[in-house]
N, C-alpha and C positions, 0 to 999 in steps of 0.2 A: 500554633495558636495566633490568631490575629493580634496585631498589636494593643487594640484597643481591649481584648478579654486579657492579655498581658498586663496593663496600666491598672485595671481593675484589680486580678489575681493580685499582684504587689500591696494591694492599697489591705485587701483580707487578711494574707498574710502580716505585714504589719500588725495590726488587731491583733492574731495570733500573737504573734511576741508579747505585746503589754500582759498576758493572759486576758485578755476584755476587757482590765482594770480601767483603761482609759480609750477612748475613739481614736481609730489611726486614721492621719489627714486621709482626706478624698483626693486623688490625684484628677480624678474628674466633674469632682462637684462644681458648681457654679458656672458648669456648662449650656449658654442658649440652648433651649431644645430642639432646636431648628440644627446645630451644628452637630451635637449627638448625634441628631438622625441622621442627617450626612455620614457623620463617622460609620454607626454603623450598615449603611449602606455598600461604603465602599470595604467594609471587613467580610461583610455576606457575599458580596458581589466581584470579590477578589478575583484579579486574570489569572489567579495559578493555578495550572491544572490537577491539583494534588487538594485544595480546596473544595470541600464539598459543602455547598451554600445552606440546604435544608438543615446540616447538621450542627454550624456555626450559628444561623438562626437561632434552632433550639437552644442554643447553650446560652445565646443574648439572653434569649426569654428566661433562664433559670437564673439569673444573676442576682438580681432584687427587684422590690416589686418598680424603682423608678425605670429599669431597665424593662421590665417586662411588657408596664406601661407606655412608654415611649415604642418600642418595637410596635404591637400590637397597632397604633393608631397612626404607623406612618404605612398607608398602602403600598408603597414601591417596594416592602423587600418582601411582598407576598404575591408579587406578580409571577415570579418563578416556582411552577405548579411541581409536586413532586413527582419522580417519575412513575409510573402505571403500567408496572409491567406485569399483566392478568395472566402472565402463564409460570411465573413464578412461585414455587408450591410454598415458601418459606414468607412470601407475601400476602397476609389473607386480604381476603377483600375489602373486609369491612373495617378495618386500618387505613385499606389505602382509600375507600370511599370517606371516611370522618376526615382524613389530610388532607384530601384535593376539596371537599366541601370547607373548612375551614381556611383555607388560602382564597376560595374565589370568594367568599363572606367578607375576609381582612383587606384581600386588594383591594374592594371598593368599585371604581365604575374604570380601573386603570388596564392597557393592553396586556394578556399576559401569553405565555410561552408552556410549552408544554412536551413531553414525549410520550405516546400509545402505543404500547404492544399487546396484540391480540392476538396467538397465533393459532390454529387451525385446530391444537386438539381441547383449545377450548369449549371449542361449539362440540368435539368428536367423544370425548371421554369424559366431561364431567357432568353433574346434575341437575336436574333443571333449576333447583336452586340457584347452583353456580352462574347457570347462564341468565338468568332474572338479574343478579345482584351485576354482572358485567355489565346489561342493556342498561339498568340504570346508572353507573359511569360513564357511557357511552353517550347518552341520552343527556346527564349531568353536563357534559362538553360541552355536548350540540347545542343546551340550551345559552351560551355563553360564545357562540360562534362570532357572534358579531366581534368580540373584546379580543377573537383570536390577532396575534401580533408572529410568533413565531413557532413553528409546529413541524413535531416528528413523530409520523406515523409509521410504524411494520405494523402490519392489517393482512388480513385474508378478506376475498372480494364478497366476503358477508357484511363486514364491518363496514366493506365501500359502498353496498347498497344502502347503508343506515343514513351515510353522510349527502345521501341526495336532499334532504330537507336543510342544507346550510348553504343552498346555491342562491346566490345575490344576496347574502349577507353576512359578507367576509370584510367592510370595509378597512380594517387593520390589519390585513393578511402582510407581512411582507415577505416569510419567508417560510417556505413548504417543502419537507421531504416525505415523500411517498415509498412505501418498500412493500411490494407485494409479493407473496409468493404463486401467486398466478389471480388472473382477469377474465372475467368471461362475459362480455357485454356483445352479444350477436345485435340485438336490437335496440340498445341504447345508447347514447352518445357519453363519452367520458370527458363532462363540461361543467362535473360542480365549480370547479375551480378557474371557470374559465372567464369571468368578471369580476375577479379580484384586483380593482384600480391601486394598489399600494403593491402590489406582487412584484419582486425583484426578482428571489433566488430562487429555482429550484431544484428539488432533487430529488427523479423520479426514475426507481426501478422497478422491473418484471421479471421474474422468473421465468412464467408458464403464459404465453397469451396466444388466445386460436390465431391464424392468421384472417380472420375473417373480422375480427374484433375493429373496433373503430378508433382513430389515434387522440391520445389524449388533447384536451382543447386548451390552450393556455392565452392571456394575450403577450404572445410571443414578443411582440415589439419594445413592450415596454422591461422586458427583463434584461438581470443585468449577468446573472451568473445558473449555466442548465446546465445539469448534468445527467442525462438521459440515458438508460440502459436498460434495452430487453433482451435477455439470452434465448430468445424462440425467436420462430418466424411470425411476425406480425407487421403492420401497414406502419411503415414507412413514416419519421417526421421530420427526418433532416431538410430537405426541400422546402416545407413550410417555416420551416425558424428561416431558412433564409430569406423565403421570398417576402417573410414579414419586415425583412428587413430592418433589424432591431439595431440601433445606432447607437446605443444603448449598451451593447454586450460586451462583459468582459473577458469574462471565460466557456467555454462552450467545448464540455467531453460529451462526445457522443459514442457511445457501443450498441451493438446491432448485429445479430447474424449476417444479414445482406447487406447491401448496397448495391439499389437499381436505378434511382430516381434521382434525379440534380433538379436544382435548380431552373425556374424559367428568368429569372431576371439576368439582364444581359451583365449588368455591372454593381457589384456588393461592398460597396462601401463600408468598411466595420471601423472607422476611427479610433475606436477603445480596446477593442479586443486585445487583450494579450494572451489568452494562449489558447489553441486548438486544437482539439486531440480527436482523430475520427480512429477507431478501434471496432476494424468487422472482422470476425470469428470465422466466417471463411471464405466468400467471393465476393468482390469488387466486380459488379458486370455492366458498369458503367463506367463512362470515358473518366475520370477523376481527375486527370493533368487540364483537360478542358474547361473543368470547373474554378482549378486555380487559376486560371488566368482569368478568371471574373471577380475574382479578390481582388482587395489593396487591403491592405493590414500594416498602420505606419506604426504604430505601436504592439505589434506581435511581436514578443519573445521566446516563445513554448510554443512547439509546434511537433505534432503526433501521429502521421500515418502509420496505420497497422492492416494486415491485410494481402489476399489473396488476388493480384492484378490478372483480369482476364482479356482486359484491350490495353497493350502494352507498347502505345502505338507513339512514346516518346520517352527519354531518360528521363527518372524519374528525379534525378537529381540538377537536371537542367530545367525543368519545372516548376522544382525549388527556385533553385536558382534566380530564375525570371520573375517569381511571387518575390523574394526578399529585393530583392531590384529595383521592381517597380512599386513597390512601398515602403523602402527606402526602410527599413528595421535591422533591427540587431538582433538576431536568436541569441540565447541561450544556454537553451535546451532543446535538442530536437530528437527525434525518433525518424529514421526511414525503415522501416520494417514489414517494407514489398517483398513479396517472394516472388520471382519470375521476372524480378527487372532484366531482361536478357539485354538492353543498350546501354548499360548503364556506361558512360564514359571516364576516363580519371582525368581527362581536363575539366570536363563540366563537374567535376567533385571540386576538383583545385580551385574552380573561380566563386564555388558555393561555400568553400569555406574562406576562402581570401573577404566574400561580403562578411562573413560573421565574428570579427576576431575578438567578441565577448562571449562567445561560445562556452559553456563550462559543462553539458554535458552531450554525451553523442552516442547512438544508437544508432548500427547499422545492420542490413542484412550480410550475414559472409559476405566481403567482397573481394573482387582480383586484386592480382598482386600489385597491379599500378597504383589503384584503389590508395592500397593502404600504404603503399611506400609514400604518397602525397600526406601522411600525416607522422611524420618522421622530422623532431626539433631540432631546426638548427638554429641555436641559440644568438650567432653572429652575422645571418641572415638579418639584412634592414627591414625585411617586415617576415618576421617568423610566424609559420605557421598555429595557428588558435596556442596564443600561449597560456591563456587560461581553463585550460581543458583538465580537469581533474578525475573524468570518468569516462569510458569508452564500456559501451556494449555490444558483441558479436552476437548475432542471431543466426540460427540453422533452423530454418522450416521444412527439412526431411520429416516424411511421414511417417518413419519408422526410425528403429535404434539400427537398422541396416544401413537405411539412406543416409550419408555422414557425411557432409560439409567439409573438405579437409582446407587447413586453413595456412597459408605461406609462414610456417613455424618462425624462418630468419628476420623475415622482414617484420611479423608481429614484436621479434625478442628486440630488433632495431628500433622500434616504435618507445615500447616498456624503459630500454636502456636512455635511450636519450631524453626522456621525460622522467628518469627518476633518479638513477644513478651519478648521468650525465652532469647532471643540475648540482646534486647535493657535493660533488669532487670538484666542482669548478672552485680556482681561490678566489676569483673575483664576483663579487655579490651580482645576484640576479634577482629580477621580478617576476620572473616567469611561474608559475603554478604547479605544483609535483601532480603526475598521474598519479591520482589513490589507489584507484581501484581499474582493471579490466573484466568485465562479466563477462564468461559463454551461456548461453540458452541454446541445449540443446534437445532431440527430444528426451534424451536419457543420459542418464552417468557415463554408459557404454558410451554415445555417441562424441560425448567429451576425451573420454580414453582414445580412443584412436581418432578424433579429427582436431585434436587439440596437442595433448602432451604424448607429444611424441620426440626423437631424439631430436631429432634439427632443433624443433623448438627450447627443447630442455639446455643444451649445450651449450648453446648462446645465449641463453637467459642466465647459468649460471656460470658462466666463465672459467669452468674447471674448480670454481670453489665448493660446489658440493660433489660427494662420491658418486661414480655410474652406479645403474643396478645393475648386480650379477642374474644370474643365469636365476636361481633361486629365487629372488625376490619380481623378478620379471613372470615366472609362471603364478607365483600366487596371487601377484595383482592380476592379471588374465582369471584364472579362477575365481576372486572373488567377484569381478565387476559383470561377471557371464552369470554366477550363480548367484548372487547376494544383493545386486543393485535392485533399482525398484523396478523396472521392465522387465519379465519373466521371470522373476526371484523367486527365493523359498517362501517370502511373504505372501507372494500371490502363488505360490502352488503348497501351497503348505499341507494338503493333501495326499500331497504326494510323496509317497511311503517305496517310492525305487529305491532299491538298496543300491544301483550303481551310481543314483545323482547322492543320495547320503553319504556312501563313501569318498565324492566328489567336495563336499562340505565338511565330511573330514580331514581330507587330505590341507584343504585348505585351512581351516584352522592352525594346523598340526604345523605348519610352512611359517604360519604368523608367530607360533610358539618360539619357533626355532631359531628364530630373530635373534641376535645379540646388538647392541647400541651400546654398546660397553666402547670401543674404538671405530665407531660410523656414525655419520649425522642421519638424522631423522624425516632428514626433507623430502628421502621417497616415500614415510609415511603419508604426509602431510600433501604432496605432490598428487596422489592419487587418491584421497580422501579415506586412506583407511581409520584413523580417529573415528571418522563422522560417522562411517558407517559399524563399527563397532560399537558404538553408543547406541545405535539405533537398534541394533541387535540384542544389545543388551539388556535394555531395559522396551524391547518388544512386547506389547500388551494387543493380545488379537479385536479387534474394535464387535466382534461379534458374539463375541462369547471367551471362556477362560481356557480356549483350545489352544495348548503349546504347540510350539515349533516341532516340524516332525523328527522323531525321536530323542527331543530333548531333553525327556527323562531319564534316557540313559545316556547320551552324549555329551548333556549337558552345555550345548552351545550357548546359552545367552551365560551363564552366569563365565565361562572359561573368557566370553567378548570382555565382562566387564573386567575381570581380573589381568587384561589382555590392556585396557585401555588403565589402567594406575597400575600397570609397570610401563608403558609408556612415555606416562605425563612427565617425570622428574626428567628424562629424556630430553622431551619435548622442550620444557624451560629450562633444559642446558645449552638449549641450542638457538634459545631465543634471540640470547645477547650478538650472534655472528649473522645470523639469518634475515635477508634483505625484504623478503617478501615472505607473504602466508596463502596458505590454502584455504580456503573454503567451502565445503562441501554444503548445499541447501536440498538435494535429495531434488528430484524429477528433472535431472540436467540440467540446472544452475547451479554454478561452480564460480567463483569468483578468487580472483587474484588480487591480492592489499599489498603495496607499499608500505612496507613495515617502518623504516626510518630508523627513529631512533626510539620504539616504543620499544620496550620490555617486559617480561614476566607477564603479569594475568589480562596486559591489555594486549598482547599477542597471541594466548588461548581465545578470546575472544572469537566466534566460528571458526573455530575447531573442530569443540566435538559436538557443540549444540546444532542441531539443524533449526532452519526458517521454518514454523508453517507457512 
């Protein structure tokens, strides 16, 4: 409760004790009303994300009638419009039409803010009623576009054809997100929003858009933060933000199936920019190292290639390289996440990380063994390698759970040990930064199992302090991650009623049974994510219907997983207190490795057995 319904509460309570006999002081009487209002401004309008403003509102307004008075006639705490989301069943309309008519009544003539969701089976399954009573919310908006300040729309491109009548008169627009689940404008330009003079931020995605379709119109130059994503093939606007030349811009994520078009301006000046992220979904068939050298980014710290290089006609990290050089920046954060850098060199890595030594996190594509041996701490080295690096991510863009990246196990566990171990055993104090976490992204669980934890890697990662797997526990993990991972699993063949793949998923279970942890550590569980994936088995719920797992009514697999994972867990947090690092498993080949330290007990189950959506 805010502090100020707090001071109040206190002051009632009071009262209560006398029994009413006598008035308990007003801890806030004889307060200007001018100061009140303020107060309760800043109680509705609170930064905590756990604060919800409409609801704190209300409760001002229930307090007494001075309180309810004073809210009511200050416009600014009714400029934040409730949110409208018309596909909500438990939301009726005519609720959320009397709240959003009563807030634009109270604002007065002040900018207000607002979020609209419409989604598609509005218009597809309800009544004509229903869809009368939406137009006129919809309509209610529009007719208040001018006061628009801040706005979030998810819309289907019905809702986008309504908003052609608010074109040139947006004058308080500053800030816009768009979210459509597909576009269809063959013969119309997508330019309501494209004279909004106060426009800074936006935030515009597509699902579904023809490629024929026309690119939305913004005035690009004067923005300060886009983040633009269509996951179809549609016309191209990276080249226009540029060539508009926005001096202006801070942040700029762009996602896109292709990438064909660059830029015509010889030289791109971005002053402010600090971070840029270009994320295409599958070819780059554009020169893209050509385009960085028409950058200067002196304030770039974030920076994000993703993508499929098809003209690979320079190191992609000498390109870097050359871009952080000649603008003279500090990364941070960067992502390389080319697949096909066939030149990639380990000096031109060495000299792109020697410019960044604020570097804290990094994301590569698998790279050779020089590669990575150049990110190996030596602490007594006069100018050590990125010593504030506390996260590294390996990337496999194998198209299949065949194609497997395998990855220099010694030199990786060389990396991990001197950035974590190395650090925390030295007696003399250091500045240097622990590696938290290592991610793989692979395409599958499988492709982690065997291009990742494998022996080299494991042996030298754990120094003879955890026990080998025997012969036993080596076939059942093969068994489960061939039969039970999410790439050709029982999840997706659940169908399939072979008695020799069933017997196949008995046998494995039967293997996890026979387990004892009574005198063995746990970390080959944990190592190859069976926790994670026993959970998931366990409480499997088929997203299409109440179809069990095949033969699970008489097998009984998910309920034997769960009883499978709480004989485990006491295990599991016996072994916590010795155990240097954790596993965890997030399901579709993300797999991540944590720096345990000195955490224990339930902040070491912590991805475990929960997987990521």
């Amino acid at each position: 409760m805010p502090a100020v319904l707090e001071a109040r509460s206190r002051s009632r309570s009071a009262q209560a004790l006398t029994g009413g006999s006598q008035p308990a002081p007003n801890m806030l009487a004889g307060l200007p009303n001018e100061l009140l209002q303020r107060m309760l401004f800043f109680a509705v309008f609170d930064n905590d994300a756990s604060n919800d403003s409409h609801q704190t509102l209300h409760n001002v307004c229930r307090v007494d009638r001075e309180w309810h008075s004073t809210a009511t006639n200050y416009p600014a705490l009714w400029t934040k419009l409730p949110v409208a989301d018309l596909g909500v069943r438990d939301q009726t309309l005519t609720s959320c039409l009397r709240a959003l008519t009563l807030y634009l009544t109270r604002s007065g003539v002040l900018p207000i803010s607002f979020k609209l969701s419409v989604p598609d089976t509005v218009w597809n399954l309800h009544t004509k009623l229903y869809r009368d009573t939406v137009d006129i919310i919809i309509q209610l908006l529009i007719d208040q576009c001018h006061r628009w300040e801040e706005v979030e729309m998810r819309c289907s491109g019905t809702v986008y054809e309504r908003l052609g009548r608010v074109k040139g008169k947006l004058p308080m627009l500053t800030s816009l997100s768009l979210a459509l689940p597909y576009l269809y404008l063959r013969d119309k330009a997508f330019d309501v929003f494209g004279d909004a003079p106060r426009l800074r931020d936006v935030k515009y995605s597509i699902q579904h858009c023809p490629e024929d379709s026309p690119p939305p119109s913004f005035l690009w130059s004067q923005l300060e933060n886009v983040y633009y994503a269509v996951h179809s093939e549609s016309v191209e606007v990276y080249h226009t933000i540029m060539d508009a030349q926005p001096t202006f811009l801070r942040t700029l994520e762009y996602s896109a199936r292709t990438f064909r078009l660059l830029p015509l301006a010889i030289t791109i000046p971005l002053p402010h920019l600090e971070k840029l992220s270009l994320r295409i979904a599958t070819d780059i068939e554009c020169d893209i190292f050509s385009h960085l050298d028409t950058l200067t980014l002196p304030t770039l710290t974030h920076l994000e290639l993703w993508g499929k290089l098809h003209i690979a006609n320079q190191d992609a990290y000498d390109a870097i390289r050359t871009l952080v050089e000649r603008s003279g920046c500090s990364l941070r954060m960067l992502f390389m996440c080319l697949s096909d850098n066939e030149l990639a060199d380990a000096n031109n890595f060495k000299k792109l990380i020697a410019l960044s030594p604020d570097l804290e996190v990094l994301h590569l594509t698998v790279p050779k063994s020089e590669v990575l041996e150049a990110l190996v701490l030596k602490p007594t080295s006069p100018e050590p390698v990125l010593p504030k690096l506390r996260r590294l991510g390996l990337h496999s863009h194998g198209p299949s759970s065949w194609d497997v990246t395998l990855l220099d196990g010694k030199v990786l566990a060389t990396i991990i040990e001197s950035r974590t171990r190395a650090l925390v055993d030295q007696e003399e104090p250091h500045q240097y930064q622990t590696l938290d976490e290592v991610i793989f992204v692979y395409y599958a669980n499988v492709g982690v199992q065997y291009g990742v934890i494998r022996e080299s890697f494991l042996e030298e990662l754990d120094q003879n302090v955890h026990q080998k797997s025997n012969a036993k526990i080596t076939k059942v993990i093969e068994g489960l991650h061939w039969n039970f991972t999410e790439r050709g699993s029982w999840l997706y063949r659940r169908r399939n009623y072979n008695p020799i793949f069933l017997a196949k998923m008995e046998g494995v279970i039967r293997g996890l049974e026979s387990l004892n942890f009574k005198k063995r550590d746990t970390e080959v569980l944990l190592r190859h994510g069976l926790p994670s994936v026993m959970h998931r088995i366990g409480h499997y719920r088929d997203p299409h219907g109440a179809r069990p797992l095949p033969a699970d009514i008489v097998l009984l697999f998910r309920a034997r997983a769960r009883r499978l994972v709480r004989k485990w867990k006491p295990f599991v947090l016996r072994d916590a207190h010795t155990a240097k690092y954790r596993w965890c498993y997030y399901g579709g080949g993300v797999v991540s490795l944590k720096w345990n330290g000195s955490s224990k007990g339930a902040y070491f189950m912590s991805g475990v057995y929960v997987q990521r959506d």
